[in-house]
C-alpha positions as CSV (number, residue, x, y, z in Angstrom):
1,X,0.0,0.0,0.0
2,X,1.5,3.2,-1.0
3,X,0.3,5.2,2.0
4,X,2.5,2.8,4.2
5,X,5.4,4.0,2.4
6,X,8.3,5.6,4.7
7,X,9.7,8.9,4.1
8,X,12.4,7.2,2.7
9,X,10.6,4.7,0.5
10,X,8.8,7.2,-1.0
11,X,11.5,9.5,-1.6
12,X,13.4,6.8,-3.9
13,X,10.5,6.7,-5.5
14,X,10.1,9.7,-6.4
15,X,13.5,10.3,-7.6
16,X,12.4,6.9,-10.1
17,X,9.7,9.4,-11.1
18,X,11.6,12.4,-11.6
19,X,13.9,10.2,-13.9
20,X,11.2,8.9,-15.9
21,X,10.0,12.2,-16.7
22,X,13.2,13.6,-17.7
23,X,13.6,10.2,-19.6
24,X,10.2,11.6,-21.5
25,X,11.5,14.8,-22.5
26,X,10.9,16.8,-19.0
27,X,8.3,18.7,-17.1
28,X,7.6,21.1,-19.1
29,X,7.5,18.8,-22.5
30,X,5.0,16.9,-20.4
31,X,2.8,19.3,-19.6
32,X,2.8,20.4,-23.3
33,X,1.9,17.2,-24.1
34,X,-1.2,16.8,-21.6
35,X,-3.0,18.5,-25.2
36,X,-2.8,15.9,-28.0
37,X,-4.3,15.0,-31.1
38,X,-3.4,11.5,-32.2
39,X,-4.7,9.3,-35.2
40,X,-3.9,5.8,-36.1
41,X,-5.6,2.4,-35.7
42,X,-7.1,0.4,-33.3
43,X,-7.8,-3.4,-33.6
44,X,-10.5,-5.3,-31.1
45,X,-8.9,-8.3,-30.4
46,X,-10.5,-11.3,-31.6
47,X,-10.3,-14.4,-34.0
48,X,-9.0,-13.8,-37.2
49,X,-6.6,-10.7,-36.4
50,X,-9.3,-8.7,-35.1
51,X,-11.8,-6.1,-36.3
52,X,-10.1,-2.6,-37.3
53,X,-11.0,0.4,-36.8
54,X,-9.9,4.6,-37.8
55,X,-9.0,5.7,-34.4
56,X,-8.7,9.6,-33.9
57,X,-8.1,11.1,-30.3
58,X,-8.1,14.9,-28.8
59,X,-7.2,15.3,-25.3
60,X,-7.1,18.4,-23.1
61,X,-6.1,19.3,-19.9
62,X,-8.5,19.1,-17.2
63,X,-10.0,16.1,-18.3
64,X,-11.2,17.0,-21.8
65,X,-11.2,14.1,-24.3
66,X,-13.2,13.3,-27.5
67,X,-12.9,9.5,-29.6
68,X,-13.4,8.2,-32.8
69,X,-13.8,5.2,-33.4
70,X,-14.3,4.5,-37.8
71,X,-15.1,1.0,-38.6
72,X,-16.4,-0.6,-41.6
73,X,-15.6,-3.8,-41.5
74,X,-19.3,-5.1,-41.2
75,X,-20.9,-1.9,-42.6
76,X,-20.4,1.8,-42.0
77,X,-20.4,2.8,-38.0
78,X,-19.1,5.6,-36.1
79,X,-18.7,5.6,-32.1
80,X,-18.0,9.2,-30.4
81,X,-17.1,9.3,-26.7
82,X,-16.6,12.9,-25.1
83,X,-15.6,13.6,-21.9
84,X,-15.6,17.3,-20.6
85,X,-14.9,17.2,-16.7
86,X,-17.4,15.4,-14.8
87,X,-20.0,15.3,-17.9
88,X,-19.9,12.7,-21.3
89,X,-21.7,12.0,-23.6
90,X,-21.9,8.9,-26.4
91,X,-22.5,9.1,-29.6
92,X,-23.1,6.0,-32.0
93,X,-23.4,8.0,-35.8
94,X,-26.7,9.6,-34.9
95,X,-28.0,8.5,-31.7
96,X,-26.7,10.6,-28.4
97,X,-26.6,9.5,-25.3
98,X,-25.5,11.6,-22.1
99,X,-23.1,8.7,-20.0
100,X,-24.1,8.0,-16.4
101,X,-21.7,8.1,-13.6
102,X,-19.9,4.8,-14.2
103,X,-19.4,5.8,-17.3
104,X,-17.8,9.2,-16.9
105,X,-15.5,7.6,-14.3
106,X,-14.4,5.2,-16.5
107,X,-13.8,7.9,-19.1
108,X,-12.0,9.7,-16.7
109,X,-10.0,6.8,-15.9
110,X,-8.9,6.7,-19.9
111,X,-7.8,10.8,-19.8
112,X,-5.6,9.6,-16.6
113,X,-3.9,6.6,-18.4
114,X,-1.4,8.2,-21.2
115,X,1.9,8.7,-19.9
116,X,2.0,12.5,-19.6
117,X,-0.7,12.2,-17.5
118,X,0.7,9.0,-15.4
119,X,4.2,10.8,-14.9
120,X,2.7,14.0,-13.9
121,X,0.5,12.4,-11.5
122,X,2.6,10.2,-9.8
123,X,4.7,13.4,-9.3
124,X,2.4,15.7,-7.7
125,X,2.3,17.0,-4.2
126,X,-0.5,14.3,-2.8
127,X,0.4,11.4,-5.0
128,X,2.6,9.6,-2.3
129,X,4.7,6.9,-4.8
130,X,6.3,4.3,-3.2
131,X,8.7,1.6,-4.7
132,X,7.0,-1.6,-4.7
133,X,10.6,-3.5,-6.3
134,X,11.5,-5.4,-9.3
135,X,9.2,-7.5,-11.9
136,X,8.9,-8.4,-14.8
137,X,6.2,-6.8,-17.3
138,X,5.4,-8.6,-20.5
139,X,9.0,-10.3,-20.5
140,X,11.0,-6.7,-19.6
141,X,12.3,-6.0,-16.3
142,X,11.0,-3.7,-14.7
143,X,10.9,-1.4,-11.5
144,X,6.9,-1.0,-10.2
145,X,6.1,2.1,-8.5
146,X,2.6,2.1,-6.8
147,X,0.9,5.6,-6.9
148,X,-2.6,7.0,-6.5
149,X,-4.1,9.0,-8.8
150,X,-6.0,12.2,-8.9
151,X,-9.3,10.3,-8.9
152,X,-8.0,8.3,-5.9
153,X,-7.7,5.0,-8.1
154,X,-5.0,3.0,-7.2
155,X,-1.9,2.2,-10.1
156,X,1.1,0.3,-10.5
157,X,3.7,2.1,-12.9
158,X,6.6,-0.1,-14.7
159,X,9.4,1.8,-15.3
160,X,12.6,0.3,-17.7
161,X,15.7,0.7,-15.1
162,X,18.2,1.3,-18.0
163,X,16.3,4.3,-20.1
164,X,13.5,5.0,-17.2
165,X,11.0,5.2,-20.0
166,X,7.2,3.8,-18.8
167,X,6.6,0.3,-20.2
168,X,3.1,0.3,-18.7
169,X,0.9,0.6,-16.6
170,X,-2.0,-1.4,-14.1
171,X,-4.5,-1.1,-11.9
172,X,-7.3,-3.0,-10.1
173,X,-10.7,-1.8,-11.6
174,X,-14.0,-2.1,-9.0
175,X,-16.7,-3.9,-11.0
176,X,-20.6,-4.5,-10.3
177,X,-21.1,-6.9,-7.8
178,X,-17.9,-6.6,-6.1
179,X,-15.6,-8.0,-8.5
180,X,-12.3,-6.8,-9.6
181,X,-10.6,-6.6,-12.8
182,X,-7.0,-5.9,-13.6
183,X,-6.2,-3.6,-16.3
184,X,-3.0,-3.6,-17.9
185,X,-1.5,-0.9,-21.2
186,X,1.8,-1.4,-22.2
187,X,3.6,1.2,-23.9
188,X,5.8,0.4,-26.5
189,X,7.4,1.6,-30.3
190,X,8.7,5.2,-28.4
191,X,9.7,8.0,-30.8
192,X,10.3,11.9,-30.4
193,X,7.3,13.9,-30.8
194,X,7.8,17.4,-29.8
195,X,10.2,17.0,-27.4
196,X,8.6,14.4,-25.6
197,X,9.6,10.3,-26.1
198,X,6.1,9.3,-26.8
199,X,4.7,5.7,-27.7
200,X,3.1,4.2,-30.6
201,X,1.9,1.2,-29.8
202,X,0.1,0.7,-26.8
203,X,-1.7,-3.0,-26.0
204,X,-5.0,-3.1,-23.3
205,X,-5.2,-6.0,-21.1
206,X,-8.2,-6.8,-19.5
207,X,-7.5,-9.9,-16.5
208,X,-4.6,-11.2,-18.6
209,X,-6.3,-11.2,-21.9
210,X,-5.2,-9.1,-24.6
211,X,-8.4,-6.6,-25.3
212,X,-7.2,-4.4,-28.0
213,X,-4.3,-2.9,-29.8
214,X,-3.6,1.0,-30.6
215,X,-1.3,2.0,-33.5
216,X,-0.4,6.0,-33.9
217,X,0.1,7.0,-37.4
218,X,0.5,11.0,-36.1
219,X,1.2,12.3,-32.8
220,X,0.4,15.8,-32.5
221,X,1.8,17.2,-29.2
222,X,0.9,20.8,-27.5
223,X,-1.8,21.5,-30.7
224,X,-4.7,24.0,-29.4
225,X,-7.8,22.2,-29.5
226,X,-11.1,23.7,-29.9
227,X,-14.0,23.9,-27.2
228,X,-16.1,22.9,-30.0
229,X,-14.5,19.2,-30.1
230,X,-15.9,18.4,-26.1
231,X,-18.9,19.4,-26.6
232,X,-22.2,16.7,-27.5
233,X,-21.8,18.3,-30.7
């Protein structure tokens, strides 16, 4: 548990942190980055390689963040998902729908999960990292930092020790019912963008089994965004 860290437990691990972010380009490259427009490809994981998709992304800071999601594999559709603080909204080509709670949480969860926004967090003031030791992440090794987030959910960071670069990510998501499911990203195929070493490949794991696959064709760091784009529009 991160919050039974000692003062010097957490204090290695927040050096680890501060070398992961200079490992990313720094602070201030980091913060630039928190506004992003990617677009690429994602693929669902499933028999036969998968169904494809366009995938286009606009982030913002303070939890501003629009997807879309192109597919037309089995016919022309288009999903939308918009978060704007602690409202969202779902669009599936013409039908709207405003997201209950659990779903803006777990939206709010994605805007939390790239790693400008993982680094950052784990650095600020009330984030209280603490070394949890070595492992081994998808066959790297690894050094795990355990750090809570903004929204008081509970992460595991993987951190290369040669480069300090973030290999990935975890966490423990509550379900309905009680149950719990561990979520896993790695981060891999890092690149300059901007300043900032930035993946573009990045694999969701959903209780060990591979979800879904995201390939970035162009990484757009520090672009200004419109208000227009996190709106239900």
């Amino acid at each position: 548990d991160s919050g039974r860290a000692t003062p010097e437990q957490e204090a290695e691990a927040r050096r680890r942190v501060a070398r992961a972010i200079a490992a990313h380009g720094g602070e201030q490259a980091l913060r630039r980055a928190l506004d992003a427009h990617v677009i690429g490809r994602m693929v669902i994981a499933g028999p036969g390689g998968g169904v494809p998709a366009r995938w286009e992304q606009w982030r913002r800071g303070d939890f501003r963040m629009r997807t879309q999601l192109d597919f037309t594999t089995f016919g022309t559709f288009r999903s939308v998902q918009v978060l704007n603080g602690l409202q969202a909204w779902v669009r599936e080509n013409d039908s709207l729908a405003v997201a209950d709670s659990i779903k803006v949480r777990e939206m709010r969860f994605g805007y939390l999960s790239d790693p400008a926004n993982l680094l950052l967090g784990a650095a600020r003031p009330g984030a209280r990292p603490a070394l949890a030791g070595p492992e081994v992440f998808f066959g790297q090794p690894a050094d795990v930092l355990t750090v809570v987030d903004p929204d008081r959910n509970l992460r595991r960071l993987y951190l290369d020790p040669k480069t300090g670069l973030l290999l990935g990510a975890a966490n423990e998501e509550r379900l309905p019912g009680g149950r719990v499911n561990v979520v896993q990203r790695r981060f891999r195929e890092y690149r300059p963008e901007g300043g900032v070493q930035w993946p573009h490949y990045e694999q969701r794991y959903g209780a060990g089994r591979l979800l879904a696959s995201y390939t970035a064709h162009e990484v757009r760091l520090g672009e200004a965004l419109a208000d227009s784009l996190f709106t239900s529009r």
